[in-house]
C-alpha positions in Angstrom: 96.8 -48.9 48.5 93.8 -47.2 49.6 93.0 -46.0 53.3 90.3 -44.7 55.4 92.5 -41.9 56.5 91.6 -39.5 53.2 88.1 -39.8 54.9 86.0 -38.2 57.7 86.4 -40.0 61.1 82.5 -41.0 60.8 82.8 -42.7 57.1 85.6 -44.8 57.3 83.9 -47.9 58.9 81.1 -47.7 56.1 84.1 -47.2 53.9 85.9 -50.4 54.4 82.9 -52.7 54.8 82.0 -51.7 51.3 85.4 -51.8 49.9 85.5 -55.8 51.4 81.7 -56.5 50.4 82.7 -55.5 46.6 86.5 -56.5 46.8 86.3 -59.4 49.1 83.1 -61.1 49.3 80.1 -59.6 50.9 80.1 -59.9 54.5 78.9 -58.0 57.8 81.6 -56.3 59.2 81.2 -54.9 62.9 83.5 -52.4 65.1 85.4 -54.6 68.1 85.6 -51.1 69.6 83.1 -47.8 69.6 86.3 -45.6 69.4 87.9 -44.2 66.3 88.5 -46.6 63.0 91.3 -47.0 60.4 91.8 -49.3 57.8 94.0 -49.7 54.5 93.7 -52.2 51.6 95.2 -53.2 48.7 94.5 -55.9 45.2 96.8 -57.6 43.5 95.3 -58.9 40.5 97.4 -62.5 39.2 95.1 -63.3 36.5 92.7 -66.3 37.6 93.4 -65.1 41.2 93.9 -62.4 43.5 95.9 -61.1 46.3 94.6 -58.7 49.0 96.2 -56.9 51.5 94.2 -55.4 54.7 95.0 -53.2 57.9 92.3 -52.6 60.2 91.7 -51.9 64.1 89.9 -55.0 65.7 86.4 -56.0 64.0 84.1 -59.1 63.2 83.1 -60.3 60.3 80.1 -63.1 59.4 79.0 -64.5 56.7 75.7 -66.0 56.8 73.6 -68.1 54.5 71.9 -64.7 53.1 75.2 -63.2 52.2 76.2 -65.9 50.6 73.2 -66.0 48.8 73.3 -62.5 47.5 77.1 -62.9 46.6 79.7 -65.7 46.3 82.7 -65.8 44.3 82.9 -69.2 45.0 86.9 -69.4 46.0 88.6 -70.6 48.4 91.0 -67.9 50.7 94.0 -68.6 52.4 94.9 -66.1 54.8 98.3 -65.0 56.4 98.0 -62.9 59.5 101.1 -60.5 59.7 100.6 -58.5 62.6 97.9 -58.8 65.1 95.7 -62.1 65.7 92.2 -63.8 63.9 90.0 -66.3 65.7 88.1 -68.3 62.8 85.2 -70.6 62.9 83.6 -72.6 60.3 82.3 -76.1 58.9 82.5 -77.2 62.5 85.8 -76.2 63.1 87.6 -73.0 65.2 90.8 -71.5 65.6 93.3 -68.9 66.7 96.0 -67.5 64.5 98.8 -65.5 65.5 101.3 -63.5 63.1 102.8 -66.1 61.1 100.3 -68.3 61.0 98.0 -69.1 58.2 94.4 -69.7 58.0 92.0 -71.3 55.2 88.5 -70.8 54.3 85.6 -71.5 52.0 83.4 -68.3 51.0 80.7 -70.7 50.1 80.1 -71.3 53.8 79.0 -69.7 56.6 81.7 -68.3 59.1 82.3 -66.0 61.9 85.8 -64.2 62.2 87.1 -62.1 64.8 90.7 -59.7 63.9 92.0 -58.6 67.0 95.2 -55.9 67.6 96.9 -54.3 70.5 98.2 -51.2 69.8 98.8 -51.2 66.1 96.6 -52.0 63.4 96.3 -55.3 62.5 96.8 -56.9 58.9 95.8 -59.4 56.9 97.0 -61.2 53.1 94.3 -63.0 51.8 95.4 -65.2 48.5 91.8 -65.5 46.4 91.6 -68.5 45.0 89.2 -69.7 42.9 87.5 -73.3 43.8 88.8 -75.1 40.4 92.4 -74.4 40.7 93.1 -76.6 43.5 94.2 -80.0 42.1 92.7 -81.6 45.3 89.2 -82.6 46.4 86.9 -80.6 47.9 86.1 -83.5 50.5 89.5 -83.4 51.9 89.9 -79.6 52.2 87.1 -79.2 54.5 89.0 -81.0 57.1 91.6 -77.6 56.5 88.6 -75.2 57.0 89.0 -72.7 60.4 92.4 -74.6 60.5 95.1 -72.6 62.0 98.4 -73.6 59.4 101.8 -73.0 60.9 104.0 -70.5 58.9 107.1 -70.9 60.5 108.8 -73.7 58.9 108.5 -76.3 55.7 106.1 -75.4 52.6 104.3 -73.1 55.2 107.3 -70.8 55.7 107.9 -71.0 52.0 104.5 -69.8 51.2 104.5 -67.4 53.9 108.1 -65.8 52.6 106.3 -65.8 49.1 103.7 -64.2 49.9 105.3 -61.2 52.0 107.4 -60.6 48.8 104.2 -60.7 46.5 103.0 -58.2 48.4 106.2 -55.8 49.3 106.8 -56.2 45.1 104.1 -57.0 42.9 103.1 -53.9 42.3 106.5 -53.8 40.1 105.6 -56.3 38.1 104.6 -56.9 34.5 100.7 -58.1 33.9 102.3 -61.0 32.0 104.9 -61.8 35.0 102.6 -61.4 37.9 100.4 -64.0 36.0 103.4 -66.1 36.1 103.8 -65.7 39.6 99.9 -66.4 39.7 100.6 -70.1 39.1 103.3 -70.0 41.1 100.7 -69.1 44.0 98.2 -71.8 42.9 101.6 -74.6 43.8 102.7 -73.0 46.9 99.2 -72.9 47.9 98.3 -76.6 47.0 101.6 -77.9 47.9 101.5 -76.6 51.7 97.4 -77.7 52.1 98.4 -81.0 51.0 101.2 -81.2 53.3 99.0 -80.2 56.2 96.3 -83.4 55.1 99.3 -85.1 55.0 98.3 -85.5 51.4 101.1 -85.0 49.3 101.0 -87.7 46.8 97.5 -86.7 45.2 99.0 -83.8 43.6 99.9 -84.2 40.0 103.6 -84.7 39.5 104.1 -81.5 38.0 102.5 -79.7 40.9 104.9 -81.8 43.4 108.2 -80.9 41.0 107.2 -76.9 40.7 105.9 -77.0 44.4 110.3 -78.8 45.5 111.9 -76.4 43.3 110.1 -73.4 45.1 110.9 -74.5 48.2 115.1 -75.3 46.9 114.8 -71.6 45.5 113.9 -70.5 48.9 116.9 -72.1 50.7 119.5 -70.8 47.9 118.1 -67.2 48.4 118.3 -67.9 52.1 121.8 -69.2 52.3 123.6 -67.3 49.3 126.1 -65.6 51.8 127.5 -69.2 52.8 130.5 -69.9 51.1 129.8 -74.1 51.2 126.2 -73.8 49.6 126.9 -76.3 46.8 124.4 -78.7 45.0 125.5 -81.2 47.5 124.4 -78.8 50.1 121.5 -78.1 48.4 120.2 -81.8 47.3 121.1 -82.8 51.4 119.1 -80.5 52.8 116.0 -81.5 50.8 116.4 -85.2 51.0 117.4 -85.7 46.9 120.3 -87.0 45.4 122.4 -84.7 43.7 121.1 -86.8 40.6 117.6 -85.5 41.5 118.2 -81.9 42.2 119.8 -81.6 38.9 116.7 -83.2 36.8 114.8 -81.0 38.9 116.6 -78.0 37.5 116.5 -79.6 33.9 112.9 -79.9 34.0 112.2 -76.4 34.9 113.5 -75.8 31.4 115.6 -72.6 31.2 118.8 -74.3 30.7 119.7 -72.8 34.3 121.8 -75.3 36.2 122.1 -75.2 40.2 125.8 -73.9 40.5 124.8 -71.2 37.4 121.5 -70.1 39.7 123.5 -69.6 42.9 126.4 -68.0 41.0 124.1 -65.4 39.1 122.3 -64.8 42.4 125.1 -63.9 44.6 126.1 -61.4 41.7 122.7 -60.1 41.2 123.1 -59.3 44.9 126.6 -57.8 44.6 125.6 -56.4 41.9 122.4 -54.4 43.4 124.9 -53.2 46.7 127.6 -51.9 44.1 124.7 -50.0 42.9 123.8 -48.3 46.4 125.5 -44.8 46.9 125.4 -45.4 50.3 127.7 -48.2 50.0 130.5 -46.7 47.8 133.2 -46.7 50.8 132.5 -50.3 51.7 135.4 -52.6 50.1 134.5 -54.4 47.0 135.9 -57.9 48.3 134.0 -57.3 51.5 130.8 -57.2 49.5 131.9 -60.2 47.3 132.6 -62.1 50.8 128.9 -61.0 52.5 127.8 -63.1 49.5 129.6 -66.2 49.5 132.3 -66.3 46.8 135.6 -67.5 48.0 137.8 -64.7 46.8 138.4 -61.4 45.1 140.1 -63.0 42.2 137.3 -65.5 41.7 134.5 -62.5 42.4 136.4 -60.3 39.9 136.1 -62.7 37.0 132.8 -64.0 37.3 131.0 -60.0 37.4 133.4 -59.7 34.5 131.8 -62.2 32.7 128.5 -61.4 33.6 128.5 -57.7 33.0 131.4 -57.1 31.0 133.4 -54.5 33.8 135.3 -55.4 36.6 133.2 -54.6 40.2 135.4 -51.7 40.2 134.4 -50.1 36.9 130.6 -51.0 37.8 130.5 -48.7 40.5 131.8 -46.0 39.2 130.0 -45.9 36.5 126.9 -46.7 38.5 127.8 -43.4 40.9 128.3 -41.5 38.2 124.7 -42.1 36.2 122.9 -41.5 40.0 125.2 -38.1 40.4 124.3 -37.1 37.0 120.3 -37.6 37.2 120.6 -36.6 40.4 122.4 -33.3 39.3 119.6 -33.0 36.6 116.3 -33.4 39.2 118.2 -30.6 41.2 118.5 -28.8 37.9 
């Protein structure tokens, strides 16, 4: 993350229009309002693509014909407003996006965009994509250009969760695993455009399957703390027999079954509060519970099995490590 506040009140404008021209795409950037300026941003590089991450106080930003002439890198940019509002117009078409809501656009044409705030900054995650990776044509996309996208339920909320996560934890990841979750973007992202062109069925089969079992990964993480998520559950709430969901999980190819993912889930999460310091006083079978397993006894066994010591054990032994380093950065 960089941000205009290491700089003089009078720079920071010139700052940011530059860091978008060269980060971004060139474009002309202009203040909303005379007074003082801030702005932050942030790149996540996933290999083919990218992921950036804005803050800014209200502005407008164009692209004209001579811009694109003097630089395009020819992607297409899917934007997620998460705090403020964007008005969008392009190829003919306009919009207005709240927080929540995502927006799509084509750097190879012109358009005029407006980010407006109250109060706080407002912010923006732009996924970079380039034009090639989308496995549909470029004829039906422009009916998605300066097309406000929903983010609140479906493949959009899916995305939208996705992307809030890339951005909160990418920067933990791996060069190898982040471009992993690169082509995870590229199905989210194809997957949820084609829903909104009610075009589902040109995307490859592959695309479709990765694109389901997102969206089934979503609900699990989402529902973990029920004690009646089943594959039953699971398959029902996403219209598949239970048949289905399990060739689904087959096909993914790491031998991970649907029972075994929500089981090691729920104990990745116990396992991460048993962990917490903070938490030391709260009851082990109270934890257990808050994630969905049906009893201590069942609880104890499985985290047995899994990390070799009873919940019990693991947290002592987890106190103990932090109270030792902890003892040694005092030290």
């Amino acid at each position: 993350m960089v941000s205009s506040g290491e700089l003089p009140e009078g720079e920071r404008f010139e700052w940011f229009a530059d860091l978008i021209s060269r980060e971004v795409m060139p474009t002309a950037l202009s203040k909303e309002r005379q007074e003082g300026f801030s702005a932050e941003a942030a790149v996540l590089d996933l290999g083919e693509l990218q992921v950036s991450k804005v803050a800014y106080s209200p502005l407008r930003s164009r692209r004209t014909p001579a811009l694109i002439r003097r630089g395009d890198p020819e992607q297409y940019q899917l934007g997620l407003v998460t705090k403020g509002s964007m008005t969008l117009v392009q190829h003919g078409n306009s919009c207005e996006a709240e927080a929540g809501d995502l927006v799509f656009w084509d750097t190879s044409r012109p358009s005029d965009a407006r980010y407006v705030s109250e109060g706080d900054p407002g912010q923006l995650v732009i996924l970079q994509l380039p034009r090639d990776v989308l496995p549909l044509r470029a004829s039906r996309l422009d009916g998605l250009l300066a097309r406000r996208m929903p983010g609140g339920s479906g493949l959009g909320a899916v995305l939208v969760d996705f992307l809030r996560s890339l951005v909160a934890h990418g920067g933990e990841c791996s060069p190898d695993e982040l471009s992993r979750i690169g082509s995870t973007a590229v199905d989210l992202a194809a997957a949820c455009l084609a829903q909104n062109l009610d075009a589902g069925n040109q995307l490859p089969a592959e695309v479709r399957a990765r694109a389901a079992l997102r969206r089934i990964h979503a609900f699990i993480e989402y529902n973990l703390g029920d004690p009646e998520l089943t594959p039953v559950v699971v398959a029902a709430h996403h219209n598949l027999s239970v048949r289905s969901l399990h060739q689904l999980f087959k096909a993914e190819g790491d031998g991970e079954t649907v029972q075994a993912r929500i089981r090691r889930r729920r104990l990745e999460r116990c396992r991460a509060e048993l962990e917490r310091p903070e938490l030391h006083t709260y009851p082990v079978q109270a934890i257990a519970a808050r994630w969905g397993f049906s009893g201590p006894a069942v609880f104890s066994r499985s985290f047995r099995e899994a990390y070799g010591l009873s919940p019990t054990e693991f947290r002592a032994r987890a106190l103990s490590v932090k109270e030792a380093r902890t003892g040694r950065t005092a030290r």
